[in-house]
Structures are given as structure tokens and as C-alpha cells.
N, C-alpha and C positions, 0 to 999 in steps of 0.2 A: 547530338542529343544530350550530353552531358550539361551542356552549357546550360539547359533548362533547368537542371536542379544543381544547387551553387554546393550546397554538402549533402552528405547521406543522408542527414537525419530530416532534408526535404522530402526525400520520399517518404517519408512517417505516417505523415499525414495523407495522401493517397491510398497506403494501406490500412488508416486506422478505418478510412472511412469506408475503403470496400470492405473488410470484417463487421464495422456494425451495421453496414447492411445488410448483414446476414444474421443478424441480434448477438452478436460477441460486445462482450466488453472488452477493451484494448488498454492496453499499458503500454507506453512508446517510452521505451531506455530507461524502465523504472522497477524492474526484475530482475534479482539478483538471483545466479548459480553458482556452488560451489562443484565444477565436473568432477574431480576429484576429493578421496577422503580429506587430502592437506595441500589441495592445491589451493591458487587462488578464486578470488568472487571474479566472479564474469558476470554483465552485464546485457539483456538478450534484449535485441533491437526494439522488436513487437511481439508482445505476446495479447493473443485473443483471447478470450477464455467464456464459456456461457453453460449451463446444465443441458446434458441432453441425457435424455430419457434417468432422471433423478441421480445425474453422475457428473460431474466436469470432465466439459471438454474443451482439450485446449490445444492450439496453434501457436509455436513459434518460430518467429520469423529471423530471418540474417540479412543485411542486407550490405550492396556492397554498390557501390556508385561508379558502375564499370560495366563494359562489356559483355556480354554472357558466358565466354570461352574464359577472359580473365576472371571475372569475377565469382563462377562455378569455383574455378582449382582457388582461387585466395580464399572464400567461404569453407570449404571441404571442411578444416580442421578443427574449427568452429563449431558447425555445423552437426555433424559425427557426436563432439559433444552435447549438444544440444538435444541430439537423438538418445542419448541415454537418460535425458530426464526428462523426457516429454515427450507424448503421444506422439504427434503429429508436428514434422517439423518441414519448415520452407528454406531455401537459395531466393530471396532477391535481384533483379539485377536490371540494368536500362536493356530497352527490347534492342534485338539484332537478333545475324546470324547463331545459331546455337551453335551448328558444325556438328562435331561429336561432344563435347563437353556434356550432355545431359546421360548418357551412357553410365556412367556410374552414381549420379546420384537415381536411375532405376532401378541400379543393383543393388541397392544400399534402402531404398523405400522411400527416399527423399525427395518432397516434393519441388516443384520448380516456378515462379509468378515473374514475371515484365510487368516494370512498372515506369510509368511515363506521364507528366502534369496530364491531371483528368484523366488516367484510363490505367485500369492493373486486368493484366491480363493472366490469369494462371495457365500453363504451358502442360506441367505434370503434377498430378497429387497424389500426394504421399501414402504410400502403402507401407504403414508400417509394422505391419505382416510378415514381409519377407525375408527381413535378416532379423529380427527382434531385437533389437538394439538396447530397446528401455532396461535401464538397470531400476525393476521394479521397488527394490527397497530404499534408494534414493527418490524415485517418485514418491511415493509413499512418505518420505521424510522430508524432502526439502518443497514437494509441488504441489499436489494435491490439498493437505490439510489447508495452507496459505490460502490456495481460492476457492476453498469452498466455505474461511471464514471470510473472504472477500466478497464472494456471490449472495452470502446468507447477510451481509449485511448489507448492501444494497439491494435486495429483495425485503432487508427488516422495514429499512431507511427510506425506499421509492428513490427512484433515477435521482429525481430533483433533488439539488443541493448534497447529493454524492460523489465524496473526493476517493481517489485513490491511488498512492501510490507506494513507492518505499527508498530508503536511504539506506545506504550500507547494503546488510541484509536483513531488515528490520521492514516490511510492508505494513502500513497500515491504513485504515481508511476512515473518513469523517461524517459525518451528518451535520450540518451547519443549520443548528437552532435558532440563532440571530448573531448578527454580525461574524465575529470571532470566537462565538461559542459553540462550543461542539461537543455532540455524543462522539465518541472515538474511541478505535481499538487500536493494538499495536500490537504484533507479534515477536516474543522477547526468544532467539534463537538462544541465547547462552542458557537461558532456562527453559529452555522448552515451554514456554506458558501464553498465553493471551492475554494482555491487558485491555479492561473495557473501563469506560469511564467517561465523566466530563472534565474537558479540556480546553482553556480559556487561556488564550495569545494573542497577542498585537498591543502593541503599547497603546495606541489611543482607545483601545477601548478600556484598558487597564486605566486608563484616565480619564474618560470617563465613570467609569466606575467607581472612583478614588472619591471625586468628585459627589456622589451623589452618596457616599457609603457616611456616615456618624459614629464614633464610638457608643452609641445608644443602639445602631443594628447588630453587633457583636455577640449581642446573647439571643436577638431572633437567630443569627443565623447557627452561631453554636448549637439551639434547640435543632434544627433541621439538621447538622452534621451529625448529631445523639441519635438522629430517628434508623440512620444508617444502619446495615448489618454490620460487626464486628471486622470483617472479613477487609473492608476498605482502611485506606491510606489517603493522607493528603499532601500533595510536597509544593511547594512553592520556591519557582527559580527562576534564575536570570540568564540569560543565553548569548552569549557573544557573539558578534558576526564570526568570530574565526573558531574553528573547530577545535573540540575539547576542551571549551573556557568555561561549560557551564560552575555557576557557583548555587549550591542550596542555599535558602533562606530561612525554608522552615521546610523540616520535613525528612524523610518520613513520617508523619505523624498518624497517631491511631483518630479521627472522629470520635468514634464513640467512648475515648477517654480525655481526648484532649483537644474538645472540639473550641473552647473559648479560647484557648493558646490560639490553635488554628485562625481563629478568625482575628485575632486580636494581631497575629504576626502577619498575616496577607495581608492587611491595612496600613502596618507601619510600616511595612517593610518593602512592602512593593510603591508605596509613594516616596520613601528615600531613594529605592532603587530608580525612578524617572529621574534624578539629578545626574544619570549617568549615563548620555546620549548612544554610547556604545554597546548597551547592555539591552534586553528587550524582558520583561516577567511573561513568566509562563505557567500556571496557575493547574494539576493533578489532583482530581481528586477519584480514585479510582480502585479496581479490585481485580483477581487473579481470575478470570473466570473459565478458563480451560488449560489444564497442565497433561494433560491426554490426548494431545492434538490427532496423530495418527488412527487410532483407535475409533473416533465419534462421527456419527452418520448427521447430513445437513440437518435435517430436524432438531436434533441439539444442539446447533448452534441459534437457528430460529428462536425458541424455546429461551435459551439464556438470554439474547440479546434483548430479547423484549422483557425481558423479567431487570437485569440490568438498567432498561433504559427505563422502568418501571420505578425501581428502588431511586433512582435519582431526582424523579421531576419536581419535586419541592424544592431541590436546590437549581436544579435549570431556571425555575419560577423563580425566584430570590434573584438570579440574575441578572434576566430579564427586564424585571421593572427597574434595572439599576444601569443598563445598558444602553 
């Protein structure tokens, strides 16, 4: 049976697709945990996640591309982890005898799914009642606040044209405006804050842009970055294929004080930066919109995100016709 699924992360897709048949939304190996205060990030296979009854709720999964007897005890440690930040947690594994192996993930409230091309069979679910496992204030810090500004913005955004994932331990998610434009958030752990904004990437569209932009549109668009509240930043940079090479071009910069710099420097500066095939522009213009994450009920994040993606459509608009 192994021989059907060539690595683990074949099974992905089998269990993303039984969760959103049940209306989860699914993250497949794009969720980052920290199990401990100074351990390291771990990375959790499938996580589901959807509101039930005006609360998140959420699934994650381990999965392991073995046996049931092997791949229970290889999971366990995992697993365990796992249960201290999240509700409801799964064992993975190709269907077979269980034997006894399923014995202690009853003991423990951990639930159990076989999964095999076209068909996931859950076995045991999870009671996570019985030994209480979740260390509440880690939920609270590391899980919760994350998707419920994930849920509340795909609820802002509608399905269609809704990205989401995360890097490091950074999640965020997009609404794709036209082409490589986007309303976007990102959640900034070292600051406890949310970044919401628009977010313009991909070099050809950066050249088309380039392309259609005149130093005569520099003061239209400097007026629309003036209209901005105080509160926003614009930075404009270049991003290496290899990690940590980013270089700024312009920016942090204030809008509403130094909106003609802004527009005057993302024009030159991003058309000299295309002479450097290695490098890609990537274009911030955005604001702090929650630095109380633990604290705030879905409604406010609803509430801001639409007031956010409010304060910007004059510059979405400016893009648009240039894209």
C-alpha cells in the first residue's frame, strides 16, 4: 500500500479534501508551532480549521507514511506536542492492522484516520476531554488569535481569490485584486502586531506598471498616498531568490508626509532594480492594524479589515488601470 503514495506529503491532499468536505479550511505543511517556551518551530502536517458555533475550531493532523503499529509509536512525540496547542489533534497513517497500537492514543484523547488514494477513513476521534492536554495559554498565544485573523479574512475576502499560508512563523493571507495585487495581512510574531495592507509583487507586473507609469503620474498618485490616515508606511524592496538578501529601496516611509518621495522613488527605483534578473520588487504600502491579538473577539477583526481595505481603494484603483 505504500507504494501508492510515493512521500508523506501525498497523503495531504486526500486529507485536505476530506476536511473541506466537512467546510474546514486546510493548511497542508504551512503552520508553524513553537511546543515549547525556547524550543524549536515545528511545522504541523494538516491543520483544518473552520468557526463553529462563533469560535474556531480546529484539527491537526500528523502524519506518517507507515503502518499503523509503526507509524502510531513514530507519531506519539509529535503528536503529544501537538495536543498542547490545539483542540483536537490526529495520528495519520496507511490503513492496516492496528494490533494494540491505538490503546494509548485513547488514553491520551488522540484521535486516529487511515488514509489510502481516494479514501480517509477515521478509526478514532479525539476526546480531548480526557487527559486535558492543551496548555491554554499557548493556545491563546500562538493558535487561536492566527485563525481567527485567517477565518475573518477569508469571510472579509469570499473563497474566491483567497490565499493562505505562512513562512517561518509568520502566516498570512491575500485577496488577489488583479494579477499580483493584493489586499494582505501578515502576522508579525516578534511584535505581536498584524500588518494589513496592499501588497504588489511579481516583476512582470512591476513592468508592466513601469511601463504605463510617467513622471506626470507622480503627484496624482502622491495626492491618493496624502488621503491615507497617518497611521500607514510605504517600503519598497527587492527580494532575492536566497533568503535574507532582502535590500530596501525606499522606505519605511510616512504617505502622508512623504508621499511624492514615495512615488517618485518606486518609479526609479524599481525600473533600475529590473536590470537585475536576480532580484524581484515588492512594493508595502500598509498599517499596524491589531497589536492585541489575544484579547479581540472575530467581529473586530471583520470591522477593521473592511475599514482597511476601505482606506485603500483609491490606491488599489491607481493600480489597476496601470496593470
Amino acid at each position: 500500500m505504500s507504494k501508492e503514495f510515493k512521500e508523506e506529503k501525498d497523503m495531504y491532499e486526500a486529507l485536505a479534501k476530506h476536511f473541506q468536505g466537512k467546510g474546514y479550511e486546510v493548511l497542508k505543511d504551512k503552520f508553524w508551532i513553537r511546543p515549547h517556551a525556547k524550543g524549536k518551530l515545528r511545522r504541523i502536517d494538516i491543520l483544518a480549521y473552520k468557526w463553529k458555533n462563533k469560535r474556531v475550531h480546529e484539527e491537526a493532523i500528523e502524519c506518517k507514511l507507515m503502518n499503523p503499529v509503526e507509524g502510531v509509536s513514530t507519531a506519539l512525540p509529535q503528536v503529544i506536542d501537538s495536543a498542547t496547542n490545539f483542540g483536537r489533534t490526529w495520528v495519520a497513517t496507511l490503513p492496516g492492522e492496528t494490533v494494540n497500537s491505538l490503546t494509548q492514543l485513547e488514553r491520551l484523547g488522540i484521535g486516529y484516520i487511515q488514509v489510502s488514494p481516494g479514501k480517509v477513513s477515521p478509526v478514532l476521534h479525539p476526546e480531548p476531554e480526557k487527559l486535558r492536554l492543551l496548555d491554554v495559554d499557548r493556545y491563546v498565544a500562538q493558535v487561536r488569535p492566527v485563525l481567527h485573523v485567517l477565518l475573518s479574512f477569508r469571510d472579509f475576502s469570499g473563497k474566491s481569490g483567497f490565499l493562505c499560508g505562512g513562512f517561518q512563523d509568520t502566516p498570512w493571507a491575500a485577496e488577489s485584486v488583479k494579477g499580483k495585487l493584493q489586499h494582505n495581512i501578515c502576522i508579525d510574531w516578534d511584535n505581536g502586531t498584524v500588518v494589513s495592507g496592499l501588497n504588489l509583487e511579481d516583476k512582470r507586473t512591476f513592468e508592466r506598471l513601469m511601463r504605463n507609469w510617467s513622471s506626470a503620474d507622480d503627484e496624482s498618485f502622491a495626492k491618493i498616498l496624502r488621503q491615507l490616515p497617518k497611521e500607514y508606511s510605504a517600503r519598497v524592496r527587492q527580494e532575492r531568490k536566497r533568503p535574507n538578501k532582502d535590500k530596501n529601496l525606499c522606505g519605511p516611509m510616512a504617505p502622508h508626509k512623504n508621499s511624492l518621495a514615495v512615488a517618485q522613488e518606486l518609479r526609479k527605483s524599481v525600473t533600475k532594480g529590473m536590470r537585475d534578473k536576480y532580484w524581484g520588487p515588492h512594493l508595502w504600502i500598509s498599517r499596524v492594524v491589531w497589536d492585541t491579538l489575544s484579547a479581540l473577539e472575530p467581529d473586530d477583526y471583520h470591522d477593521q479589515l473592511r475599514a482597511t481595505r476601505s482606506e485603500l481603494d483609491s490606491v488599489f484603483d491607481f493600480f489597476k488601470n496601470k496593470i
